[in-house]
N, C-alpha and C positions, 0 to 999 in steps of 0.2 A: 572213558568209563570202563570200570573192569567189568569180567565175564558176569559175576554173579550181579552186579549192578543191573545190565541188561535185564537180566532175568526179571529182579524186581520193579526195574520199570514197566515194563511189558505188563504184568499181574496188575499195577497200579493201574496200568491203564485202560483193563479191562474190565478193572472193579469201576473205572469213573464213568466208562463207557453204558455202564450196566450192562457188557457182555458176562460179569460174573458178579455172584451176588454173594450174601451171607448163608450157609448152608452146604453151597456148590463148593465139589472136589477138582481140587485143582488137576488139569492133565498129566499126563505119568510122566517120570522122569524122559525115560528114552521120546514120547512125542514131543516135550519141550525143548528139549534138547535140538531134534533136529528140525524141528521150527523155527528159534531161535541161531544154531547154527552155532551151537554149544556145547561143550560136553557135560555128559552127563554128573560128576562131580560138579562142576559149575551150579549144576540146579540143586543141586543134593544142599550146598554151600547157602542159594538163596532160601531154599524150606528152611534152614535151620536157622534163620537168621529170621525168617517167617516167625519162624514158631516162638522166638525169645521175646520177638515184637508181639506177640500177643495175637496175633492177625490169623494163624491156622493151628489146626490141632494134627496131629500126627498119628497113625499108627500101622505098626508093620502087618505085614498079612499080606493074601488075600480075599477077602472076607469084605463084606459089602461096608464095614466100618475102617477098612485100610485105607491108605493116602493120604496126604492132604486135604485138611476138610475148614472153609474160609468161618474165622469165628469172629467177633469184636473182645479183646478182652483191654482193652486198652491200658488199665491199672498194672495187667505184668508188665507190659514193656517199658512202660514209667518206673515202677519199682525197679525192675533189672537194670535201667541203665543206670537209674540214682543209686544203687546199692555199688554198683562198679564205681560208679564215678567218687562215692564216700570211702569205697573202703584203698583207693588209691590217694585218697587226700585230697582230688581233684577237687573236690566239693565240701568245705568244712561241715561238722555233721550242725554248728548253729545255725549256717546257712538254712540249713534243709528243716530244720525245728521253725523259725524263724516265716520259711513259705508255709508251713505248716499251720504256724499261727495265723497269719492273713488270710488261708483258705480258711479255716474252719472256722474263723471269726464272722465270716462272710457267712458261710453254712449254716450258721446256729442263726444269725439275723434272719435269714431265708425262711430256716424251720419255723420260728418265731410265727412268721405270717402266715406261713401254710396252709396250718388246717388240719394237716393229715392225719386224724386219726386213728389210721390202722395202722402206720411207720412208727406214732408215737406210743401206740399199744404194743408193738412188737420191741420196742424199744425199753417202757416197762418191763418186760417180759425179760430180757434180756440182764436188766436189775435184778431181778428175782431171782435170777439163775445166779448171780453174782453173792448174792449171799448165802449158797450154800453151805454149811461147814465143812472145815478141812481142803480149799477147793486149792491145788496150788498154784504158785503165781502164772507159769505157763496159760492154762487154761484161764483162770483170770484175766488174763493179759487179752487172749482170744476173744473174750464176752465183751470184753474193755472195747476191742478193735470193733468186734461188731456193732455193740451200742453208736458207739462215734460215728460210723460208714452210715449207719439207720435214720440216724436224726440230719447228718447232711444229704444225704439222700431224697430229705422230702424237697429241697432246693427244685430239682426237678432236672438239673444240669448235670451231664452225662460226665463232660471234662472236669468239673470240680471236685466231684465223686472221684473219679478216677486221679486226679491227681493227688487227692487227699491220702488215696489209698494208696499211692505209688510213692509219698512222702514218709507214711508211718513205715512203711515195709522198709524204705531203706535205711532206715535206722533201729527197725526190728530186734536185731542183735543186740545194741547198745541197750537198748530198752531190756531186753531179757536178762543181758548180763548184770546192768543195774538192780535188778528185782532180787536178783540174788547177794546183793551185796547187803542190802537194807537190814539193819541190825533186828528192827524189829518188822517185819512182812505183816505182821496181823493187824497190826497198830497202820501200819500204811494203806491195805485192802481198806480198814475200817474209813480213815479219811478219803479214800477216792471212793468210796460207796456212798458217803453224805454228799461229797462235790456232786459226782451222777445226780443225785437226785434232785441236788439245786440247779444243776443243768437243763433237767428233762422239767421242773419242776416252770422255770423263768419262760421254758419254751414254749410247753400247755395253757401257761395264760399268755403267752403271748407279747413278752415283757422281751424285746428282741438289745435294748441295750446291754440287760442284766445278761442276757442268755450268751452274747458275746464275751460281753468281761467275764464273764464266770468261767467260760470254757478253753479263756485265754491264761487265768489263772490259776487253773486246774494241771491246763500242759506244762506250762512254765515251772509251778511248782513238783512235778513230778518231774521232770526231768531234771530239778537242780539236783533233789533230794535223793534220784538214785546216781547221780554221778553222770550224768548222760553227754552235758556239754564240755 
């Protein structure tokens, strides 16, 4: 096992322990260090490896918000390693469209049954915001992500959530750079504005087939259309 290995075993095993919880600041480099029987690069090497994994948050100082601080973000370190792994080829980007589809096909069936009124009012909401004028595709793209995250959301599954969002993010880029390619953007906003709405639309009454195939044919055709796969 190497130096920084240790380190992050040690942390696992004090989170499984419930010696350390969500909130708590992890001990300062120099105490882990020579607890562990390490140097202090070593640990410096496991925080940052911490911090990619989604697991603490960082900041220099010293100031009662400095250190390591244990967070759950699980969706970065999904996305971070999916994004490494696509942009080396490791991972074809239809692969990762492809998982995409099967979670959020599962997702929309879920919302379907829900209930949740306030995920699907905020989700509304998020529509609205989408038909601003002038709005450009960047931002679009944002309200897009958040509607998607909102409706899967009401699933109630922390992992599904987060992997959904750890799928769209690594292909982020490809999605952006498509948007820009699109001959006509207005004409395309306007289509993913009606699809949304037969989305949120199949989901409200609770029609979990339609809410699946629609939002399967939603992804699909927008990614043919900006060039994605």
């Amino acid at each position: 096992m190497r130096t920084h290995e240790r380190v992050l075993a040690r942390i696992e095993a004090d989170l499984t322990a419930g010696r350390l919880a969500l909130g708590d600041r992890l001990p300062g480099e120099r105490v882990l260090a020579e607890q562990l029987g390490v140097s202090r690069p070593s640990v410096r090497e496991a925080v940052r490896v911490l911090e990619v994994m989604g697991v603490v948050r960082t900041a220099t100082g010293s100031g009662p918000d400095a250190g390591a601080v244990l967070i759950a973000d699980a969706a970065t370190g999904l996305g971070a390693a999916l994004r490494l792994h696509v942009a080396t080829s490791g991972l074809p980007v239809r692969d990762v469209v492809e998982l995409r589809l099967l979670v959020e096909g599962w997702g929309m069936r879920m919302a379907a049954a829900s209930g949740d009124a306030a995920a699907l009012d905020r989700a509304a909401a998020l529509l609205d915001a989408m038909d601003a004028p002038g709005l450009e595709p960047d931002r679009f793209l944002e309200l897009d992500a958040a509607f998607h995250e909102a409706l899967v959301g009401t699933a109630g599954n922390v992992l599904v959530t987060a992997v959904m969002t750890g799928v769209r993010g690594a292909v982020l880029a490809y999605v952006r750079a498509g948007a820009r390619t699109v001959a006509d953007w207005d004409a395309m906003a306007a289509r993913l504005r009606t699809e949304h709405r037969e989305i949120l639309g199949a989901v409200q009454e609770g029609r979990a087939d339609e809410a699946e195939r629609t939002v399967r044919a939603h992804i699909e055709g927008y990614y043919r259309d900006a060039g994605v796969h």
